[in-house]
C-alpha beads as a LAMMPS data file, in Angstrom:
LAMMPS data file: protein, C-alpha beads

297 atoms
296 bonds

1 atom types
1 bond types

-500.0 500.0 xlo xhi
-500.0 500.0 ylo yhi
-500.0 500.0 zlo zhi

Masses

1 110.0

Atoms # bond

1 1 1 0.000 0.000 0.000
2 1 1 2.579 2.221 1.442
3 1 1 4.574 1.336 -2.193
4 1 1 1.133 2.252 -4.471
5 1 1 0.610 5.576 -2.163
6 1 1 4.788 7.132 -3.352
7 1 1 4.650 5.863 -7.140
8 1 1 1.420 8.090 -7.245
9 1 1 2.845 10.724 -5.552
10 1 1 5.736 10.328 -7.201
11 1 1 3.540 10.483 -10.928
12 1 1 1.248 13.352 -9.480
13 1 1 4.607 15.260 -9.259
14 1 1 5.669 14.529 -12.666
15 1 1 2.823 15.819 -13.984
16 1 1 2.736 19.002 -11.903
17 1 1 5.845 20.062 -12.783
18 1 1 5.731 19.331 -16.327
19 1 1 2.286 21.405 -16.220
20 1 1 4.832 24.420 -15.506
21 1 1 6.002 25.901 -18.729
22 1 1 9.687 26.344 -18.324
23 1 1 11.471 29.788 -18.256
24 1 1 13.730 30.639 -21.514
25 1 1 17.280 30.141 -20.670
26 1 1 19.605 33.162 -21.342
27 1 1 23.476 32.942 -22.247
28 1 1 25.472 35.206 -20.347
29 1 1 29.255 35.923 -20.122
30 1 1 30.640 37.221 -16.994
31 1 1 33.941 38.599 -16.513
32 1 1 35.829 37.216 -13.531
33 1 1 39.237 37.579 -13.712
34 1 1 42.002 39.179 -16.698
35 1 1 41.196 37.675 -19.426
36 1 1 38.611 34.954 -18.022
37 1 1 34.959 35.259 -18.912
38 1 1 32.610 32.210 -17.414
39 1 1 29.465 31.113 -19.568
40 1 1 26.328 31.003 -17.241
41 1 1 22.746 29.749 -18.058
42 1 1 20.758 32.360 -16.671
43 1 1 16.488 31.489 -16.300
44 1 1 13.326 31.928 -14.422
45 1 1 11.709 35.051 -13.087
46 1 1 12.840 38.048 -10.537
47 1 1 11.280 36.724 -7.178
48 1 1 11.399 36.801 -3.217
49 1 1 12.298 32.911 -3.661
50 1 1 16.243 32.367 -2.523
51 1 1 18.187 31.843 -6.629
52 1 1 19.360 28.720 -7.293
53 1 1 23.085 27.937 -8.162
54 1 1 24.480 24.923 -10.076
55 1 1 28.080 24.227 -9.909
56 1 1 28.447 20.926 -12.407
57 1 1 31.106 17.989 -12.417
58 1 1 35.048 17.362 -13.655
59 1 1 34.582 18.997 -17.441
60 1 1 30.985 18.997 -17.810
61 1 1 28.829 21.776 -19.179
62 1 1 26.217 23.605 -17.228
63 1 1 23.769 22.212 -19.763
64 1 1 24.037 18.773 -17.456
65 1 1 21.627 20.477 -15.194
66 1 1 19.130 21.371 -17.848
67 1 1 16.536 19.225 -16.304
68 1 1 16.510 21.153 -12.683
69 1 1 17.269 24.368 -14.849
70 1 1 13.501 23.969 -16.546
71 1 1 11.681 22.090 -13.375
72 1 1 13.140 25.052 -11.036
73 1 1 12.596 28.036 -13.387
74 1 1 8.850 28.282 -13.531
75 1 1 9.377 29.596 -9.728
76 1 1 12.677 31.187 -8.722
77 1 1 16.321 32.331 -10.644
78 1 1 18.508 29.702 -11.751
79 1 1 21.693 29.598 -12.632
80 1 1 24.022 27.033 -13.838
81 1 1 27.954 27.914 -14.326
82 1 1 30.250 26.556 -16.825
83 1 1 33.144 26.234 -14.361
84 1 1 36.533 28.334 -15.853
85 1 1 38.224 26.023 -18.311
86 1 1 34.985 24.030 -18.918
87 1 1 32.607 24.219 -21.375
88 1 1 32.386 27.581 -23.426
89 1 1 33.593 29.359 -20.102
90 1 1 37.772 30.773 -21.117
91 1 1 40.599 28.190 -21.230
92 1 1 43.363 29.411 -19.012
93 1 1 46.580 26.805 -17.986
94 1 1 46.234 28.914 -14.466
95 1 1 43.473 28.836 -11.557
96 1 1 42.153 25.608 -12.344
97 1 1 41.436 24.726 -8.458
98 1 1 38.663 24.911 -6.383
99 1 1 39.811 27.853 -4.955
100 1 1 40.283 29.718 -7.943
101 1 1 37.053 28.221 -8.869
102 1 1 35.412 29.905 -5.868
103 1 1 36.567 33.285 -6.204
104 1 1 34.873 32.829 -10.126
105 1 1 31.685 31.737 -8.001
106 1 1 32.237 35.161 -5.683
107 1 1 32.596 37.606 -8.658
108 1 1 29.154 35.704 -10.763
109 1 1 27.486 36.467 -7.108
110 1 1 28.833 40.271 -6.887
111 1 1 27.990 41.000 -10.874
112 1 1 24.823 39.484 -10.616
113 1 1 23.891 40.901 -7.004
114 1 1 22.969 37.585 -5.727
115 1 1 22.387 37.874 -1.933
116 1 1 20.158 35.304 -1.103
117 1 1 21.038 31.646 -3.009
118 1 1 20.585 27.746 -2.417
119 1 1 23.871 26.831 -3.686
120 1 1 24.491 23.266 -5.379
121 1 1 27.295 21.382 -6.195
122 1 1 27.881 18.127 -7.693
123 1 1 31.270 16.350 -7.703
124 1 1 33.635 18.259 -8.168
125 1 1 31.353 21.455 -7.841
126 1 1 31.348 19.768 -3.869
127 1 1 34.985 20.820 -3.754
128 1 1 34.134 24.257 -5.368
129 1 1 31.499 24.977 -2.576
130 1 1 33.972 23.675 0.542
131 1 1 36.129 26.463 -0.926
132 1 1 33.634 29.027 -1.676
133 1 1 32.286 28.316 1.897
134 1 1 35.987 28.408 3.209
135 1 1 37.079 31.981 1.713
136 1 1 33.396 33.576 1.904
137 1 1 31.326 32.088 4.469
138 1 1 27.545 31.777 4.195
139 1 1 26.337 35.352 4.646
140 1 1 24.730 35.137 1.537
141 1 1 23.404 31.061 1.324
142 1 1 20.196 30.336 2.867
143 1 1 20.574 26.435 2.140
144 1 1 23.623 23.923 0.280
145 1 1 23.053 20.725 -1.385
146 1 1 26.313 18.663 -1.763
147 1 1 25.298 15.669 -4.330
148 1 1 27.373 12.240 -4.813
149 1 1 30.634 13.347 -3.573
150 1 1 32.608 14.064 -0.090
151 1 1 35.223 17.169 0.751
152 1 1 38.643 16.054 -0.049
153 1 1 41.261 15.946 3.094
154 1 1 44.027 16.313 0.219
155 1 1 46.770 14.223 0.654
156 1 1 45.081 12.232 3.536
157 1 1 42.708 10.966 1.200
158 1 1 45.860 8.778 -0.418
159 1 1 46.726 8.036 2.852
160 1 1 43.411 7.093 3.846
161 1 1 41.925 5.037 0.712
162 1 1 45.022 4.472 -1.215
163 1 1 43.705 1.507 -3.473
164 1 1 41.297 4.269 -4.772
165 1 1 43.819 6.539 -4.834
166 1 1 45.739 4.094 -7.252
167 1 1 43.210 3.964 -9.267
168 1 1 42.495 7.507 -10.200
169 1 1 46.191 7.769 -11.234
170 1 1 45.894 4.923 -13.249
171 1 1 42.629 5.842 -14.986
172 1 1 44.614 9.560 -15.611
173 1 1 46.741 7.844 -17.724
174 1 1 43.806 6.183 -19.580
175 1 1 42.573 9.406 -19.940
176 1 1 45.561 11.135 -20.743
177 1 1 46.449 8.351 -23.582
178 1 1 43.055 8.327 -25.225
179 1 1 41.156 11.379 -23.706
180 1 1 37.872 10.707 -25.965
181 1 1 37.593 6.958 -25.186
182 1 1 37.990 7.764 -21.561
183 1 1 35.618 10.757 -21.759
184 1 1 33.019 7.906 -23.484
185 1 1 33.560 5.320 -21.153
186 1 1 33.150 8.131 -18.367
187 1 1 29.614 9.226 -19.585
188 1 1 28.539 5.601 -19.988
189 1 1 29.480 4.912 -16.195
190 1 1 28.206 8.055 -13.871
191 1 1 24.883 8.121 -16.494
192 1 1 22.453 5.673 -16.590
193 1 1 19.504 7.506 -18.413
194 1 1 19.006 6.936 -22.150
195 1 1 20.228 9.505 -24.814
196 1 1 20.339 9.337 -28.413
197 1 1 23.526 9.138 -30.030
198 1 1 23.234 12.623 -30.790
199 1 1 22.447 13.839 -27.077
200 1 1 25.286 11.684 -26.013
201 1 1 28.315 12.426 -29.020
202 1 1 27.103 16.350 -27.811
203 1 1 28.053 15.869 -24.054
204 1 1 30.787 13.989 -25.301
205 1 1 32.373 17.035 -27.462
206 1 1 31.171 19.751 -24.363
207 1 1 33.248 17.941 -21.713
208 1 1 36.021 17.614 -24.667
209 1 1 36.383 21.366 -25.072
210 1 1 38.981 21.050 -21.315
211 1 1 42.317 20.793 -23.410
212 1 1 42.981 16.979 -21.421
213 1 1 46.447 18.914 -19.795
214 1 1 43.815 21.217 -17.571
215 1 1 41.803 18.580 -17.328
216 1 1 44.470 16.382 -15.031
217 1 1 45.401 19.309 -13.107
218 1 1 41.889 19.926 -12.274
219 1 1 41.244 16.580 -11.181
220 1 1 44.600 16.219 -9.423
221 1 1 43.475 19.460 -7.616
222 1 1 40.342 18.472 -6.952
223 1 1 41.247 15.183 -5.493
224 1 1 44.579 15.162 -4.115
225 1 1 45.050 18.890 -3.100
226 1 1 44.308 21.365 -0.512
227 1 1 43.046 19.451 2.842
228 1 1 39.370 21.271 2.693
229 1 1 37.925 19.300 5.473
230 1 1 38.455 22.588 7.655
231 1 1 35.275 23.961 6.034
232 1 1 33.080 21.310 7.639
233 1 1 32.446 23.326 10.441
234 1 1 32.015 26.280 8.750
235 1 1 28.769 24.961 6.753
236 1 1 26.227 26.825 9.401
237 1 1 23.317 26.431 7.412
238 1 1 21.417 23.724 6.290
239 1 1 23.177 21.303 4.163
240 1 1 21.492 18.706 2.140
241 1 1 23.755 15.513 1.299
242 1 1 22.067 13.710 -1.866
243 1 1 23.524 10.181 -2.800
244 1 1 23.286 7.802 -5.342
245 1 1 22.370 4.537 -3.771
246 1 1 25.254 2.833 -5.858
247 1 1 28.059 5.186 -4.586
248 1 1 31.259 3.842 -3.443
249 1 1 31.518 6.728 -0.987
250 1 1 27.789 5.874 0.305
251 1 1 29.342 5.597 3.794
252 1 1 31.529 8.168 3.739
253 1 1 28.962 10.877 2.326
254 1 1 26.398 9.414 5.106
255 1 1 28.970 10.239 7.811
256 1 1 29.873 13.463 6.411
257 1 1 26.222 14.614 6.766
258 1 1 26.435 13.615 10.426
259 1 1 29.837 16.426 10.530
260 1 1 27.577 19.306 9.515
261 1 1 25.723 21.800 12.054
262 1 1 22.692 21.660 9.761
263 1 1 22.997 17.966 8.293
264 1 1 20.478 15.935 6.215
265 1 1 21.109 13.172 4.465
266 1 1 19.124 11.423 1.654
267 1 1 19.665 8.715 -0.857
268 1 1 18.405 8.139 -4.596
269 1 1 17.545 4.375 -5.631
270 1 1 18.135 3.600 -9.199
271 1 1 20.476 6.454 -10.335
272 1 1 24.508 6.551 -11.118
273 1 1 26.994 9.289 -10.080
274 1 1 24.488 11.802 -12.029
275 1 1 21.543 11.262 -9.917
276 1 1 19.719 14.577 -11.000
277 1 1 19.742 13.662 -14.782
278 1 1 19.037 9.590 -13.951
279 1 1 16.281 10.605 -11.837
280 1 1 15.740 14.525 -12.167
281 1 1 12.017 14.675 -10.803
282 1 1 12.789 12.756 -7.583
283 1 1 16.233 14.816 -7.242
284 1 1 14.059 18.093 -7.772
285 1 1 11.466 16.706 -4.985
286 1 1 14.238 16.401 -2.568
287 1 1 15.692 19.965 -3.191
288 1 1 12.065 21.636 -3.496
289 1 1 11.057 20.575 -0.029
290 1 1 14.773 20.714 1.468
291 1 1 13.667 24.592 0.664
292 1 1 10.723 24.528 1.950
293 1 1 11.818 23.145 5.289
294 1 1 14.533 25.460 5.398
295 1 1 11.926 28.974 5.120
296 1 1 10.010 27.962 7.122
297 1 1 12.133 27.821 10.087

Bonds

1 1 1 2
2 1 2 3
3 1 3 4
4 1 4 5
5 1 5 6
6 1 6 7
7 1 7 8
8 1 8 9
9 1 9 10
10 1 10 11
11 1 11 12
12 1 12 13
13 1 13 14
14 1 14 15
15 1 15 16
16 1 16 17
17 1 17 18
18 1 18 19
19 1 19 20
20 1 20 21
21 1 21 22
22 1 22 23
23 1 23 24
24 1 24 25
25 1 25 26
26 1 26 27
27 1 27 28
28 1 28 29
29 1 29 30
30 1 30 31
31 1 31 32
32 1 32 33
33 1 33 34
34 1 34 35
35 1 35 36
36 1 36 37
37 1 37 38
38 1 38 39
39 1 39 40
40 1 40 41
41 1 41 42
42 1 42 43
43 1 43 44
44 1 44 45
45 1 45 46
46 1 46 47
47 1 47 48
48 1 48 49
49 1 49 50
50 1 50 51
51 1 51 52
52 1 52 53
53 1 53 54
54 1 54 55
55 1 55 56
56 1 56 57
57 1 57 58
58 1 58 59
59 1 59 60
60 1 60 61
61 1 61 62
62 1 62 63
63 1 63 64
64 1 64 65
65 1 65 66
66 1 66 67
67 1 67 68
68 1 68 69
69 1 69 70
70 1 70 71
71 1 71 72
72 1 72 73
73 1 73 74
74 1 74 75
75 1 75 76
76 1 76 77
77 1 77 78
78 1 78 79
79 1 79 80
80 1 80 81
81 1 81 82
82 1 82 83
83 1 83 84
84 1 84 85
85 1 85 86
86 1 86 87
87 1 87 88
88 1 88 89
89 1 89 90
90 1 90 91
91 1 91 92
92 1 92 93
93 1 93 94
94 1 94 95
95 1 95 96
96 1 96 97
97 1 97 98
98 1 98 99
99 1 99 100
100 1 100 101
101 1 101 102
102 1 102 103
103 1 103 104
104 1 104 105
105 1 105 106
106 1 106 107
107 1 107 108
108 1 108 109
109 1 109 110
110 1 110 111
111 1 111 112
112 1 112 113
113 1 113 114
114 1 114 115
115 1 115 116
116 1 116 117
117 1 117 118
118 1 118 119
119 1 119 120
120 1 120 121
121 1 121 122
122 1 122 123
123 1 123 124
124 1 124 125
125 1 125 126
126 1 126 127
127 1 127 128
128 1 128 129
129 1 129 130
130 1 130 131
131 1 131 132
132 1 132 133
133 1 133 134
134 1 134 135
135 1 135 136
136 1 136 137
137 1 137 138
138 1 138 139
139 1 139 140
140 1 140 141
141 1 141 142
142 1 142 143
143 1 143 144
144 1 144 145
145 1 145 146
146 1 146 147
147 1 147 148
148 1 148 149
149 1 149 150
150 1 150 151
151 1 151 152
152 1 152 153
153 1 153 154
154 1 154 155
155 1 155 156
156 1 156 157
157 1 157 158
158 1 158 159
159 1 159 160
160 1 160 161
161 1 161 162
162 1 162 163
163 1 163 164
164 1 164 165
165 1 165 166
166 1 166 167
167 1 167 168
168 1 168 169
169 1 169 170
170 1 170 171
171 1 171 172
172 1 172 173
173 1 173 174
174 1 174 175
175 1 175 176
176 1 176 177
177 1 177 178
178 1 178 179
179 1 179 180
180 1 180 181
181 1 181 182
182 1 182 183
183 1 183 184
184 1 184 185
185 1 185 186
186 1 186 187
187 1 187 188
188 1 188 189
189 1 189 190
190 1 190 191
191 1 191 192
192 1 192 193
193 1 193 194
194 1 194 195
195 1 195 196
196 1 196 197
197 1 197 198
198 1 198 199
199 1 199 200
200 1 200 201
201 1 201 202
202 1 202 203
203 1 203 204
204 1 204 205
205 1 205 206
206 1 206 207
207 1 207 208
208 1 208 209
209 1 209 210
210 1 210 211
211 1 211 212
212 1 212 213
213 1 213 214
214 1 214 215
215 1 215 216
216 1 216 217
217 1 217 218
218 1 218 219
219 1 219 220
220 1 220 221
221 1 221 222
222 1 222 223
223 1 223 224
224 1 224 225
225 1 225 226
226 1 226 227
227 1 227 228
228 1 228 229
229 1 229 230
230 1 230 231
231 1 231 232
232 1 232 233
233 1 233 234
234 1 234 235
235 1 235 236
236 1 236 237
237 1 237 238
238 1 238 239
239 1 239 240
240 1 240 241
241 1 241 242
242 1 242 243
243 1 243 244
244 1 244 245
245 1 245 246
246 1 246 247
247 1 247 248
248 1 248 249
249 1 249 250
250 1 250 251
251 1 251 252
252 1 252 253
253 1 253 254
254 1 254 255
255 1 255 256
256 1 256 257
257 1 257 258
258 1 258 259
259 1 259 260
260 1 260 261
261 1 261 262
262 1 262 263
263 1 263 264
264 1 264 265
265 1 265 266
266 1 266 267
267 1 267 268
268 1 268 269
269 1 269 270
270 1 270 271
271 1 271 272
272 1 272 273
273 1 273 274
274 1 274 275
275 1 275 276
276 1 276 277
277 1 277 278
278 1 278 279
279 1 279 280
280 1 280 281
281 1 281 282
282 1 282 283
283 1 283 284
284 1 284 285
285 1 285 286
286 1 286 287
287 1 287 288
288 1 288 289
289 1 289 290
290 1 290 291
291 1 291 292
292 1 292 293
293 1 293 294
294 1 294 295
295 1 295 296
296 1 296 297
């Protein structure tokens, strides 16, 4: 019963939210830094509603968060940031770290005047928001939603998991050798939802335009670099941890919830790495009322 009562929820959602008609996205270029201009998918309407921010993956597009970008838009601001080096956001050999990364985050906030945001990250947007919450604090977040991946500790991490840590320096040689099979065999694994060759030879070409020597630095940076695990603490407002239920860090990301001031902790069944684009209407159910429980406190 209790099983008939959510897949009818769960259908009476769907077809709420595609009742909404979605807001037209808007290409914008922001200026940064010298010489470093970040693409950003602007959409949705001027409200009272906190604006959502989208902080994607290692070399992937914001256009992987189209899904949330048209479910989200019929009510609040959206935006979704081609991280610097990534997508059609500049190429630059320098500042490809989290912390560089943040400070890009700081200036879209400051040029756009955005004072009052829910800020996402997935992946390796998680270590772009432990740095962004590091250098700026929260003064202007009202909520955070970390999804599929932990805050590195740097260097303990290969002290602390260093089979896995073996492994990620073997697969950057894979990648390094044959950056376009890897970059295939990468999609294949962290999405499980169905795209057309087309959709798919697309994401494949957007996560393609990181020139492969920025894109080991970036994930050597994002992995292996500056101990960030400081910023736990520093995450005083409500923080949303969203899992896939086949992540190898599913322990690790439950205990990290339990490290936060503000913690909460949920998992998605039958979705990869990319939970909001395997299942984007329960991912969007999980955020919506994460909100909701946050204003009305």
């Amino acid at each position: 019963m209790h099983v008939f009562i959510h897949c009818c929820a769960i259908v009476l959602l769907s077809m709420c939210m595609e009742s909404f008609a979605a807001a037209p996205h808007r290409d914008v270029m922001i200026d940064v830094a010298p010489n470093i201009k970040l693409h950003v998918i602007e959409s949705g309407p001027s409200s009272n509603e906190p604006v959502l921010v989208l902080i994607p993956g290692w070399r992937l597009p914001a256009s992987i968060w189209t899904s949330q970008i048209d479910i989200f838009s019929s009510e609040r601001r959206v935006f979704a940031i081609d991280s610097r080096s990534q997508g059609e956001s500049s190429k630059t050999q320098e500042g490809n770290t989290p912390e560089e990364r943040a400070m890009d985050l700081n200036q879209v906030l400051l040029h756009e005047r955005l004072d009052s945001i829910v800020l996402v990250g997935w992946s390796q947007g998680v270590q772009d928001v432990a740095a962004f919450v590091e250098q700026f604090g929260t003064k202007r977040i009202k909520a955070i939603v970390l999804v599929d991946a932990t805050i590195s500790s740097g260097a303990g991490d290969i002290a602390d998991h260093p089979k896995v840590a073996a492994q990620q320096f073997e697969r950057l040689d894979i990648y390094s050798s044959d950056p376009k099979t890897y970059t295939e065999g990468m999609l294949k694994a962290i999405i499980g939802h169905p795209m057309s060759p087309q959709e798919f030879a697309q994401l494949v070409a957007q996560a393609m335009a990181t020139p492969t020597a920025i894109g080991e630095a970036m994930l050597v940076s994002d992995m292996f670099g500056r101990d960030r695990s400081g910023s736990l603490c520093k995450f005083d407002r409500p923080t949303l941890v969203v899992a896939s239920s086949t992540s190898a860090q599913l322990d690790d990301l439950k205990v990290m919830a339990t490290k936060f001031p503000k913690g909460h902790f949920e998992v998605v069944q039958d979705a990869r790495h990319a939970v909001f684009v395997d299942q984007p209407i329960r991912f969007a159910k999980l955020v919506r009322d994460f909100i909701g429980s946050v204003l009305r406190q």
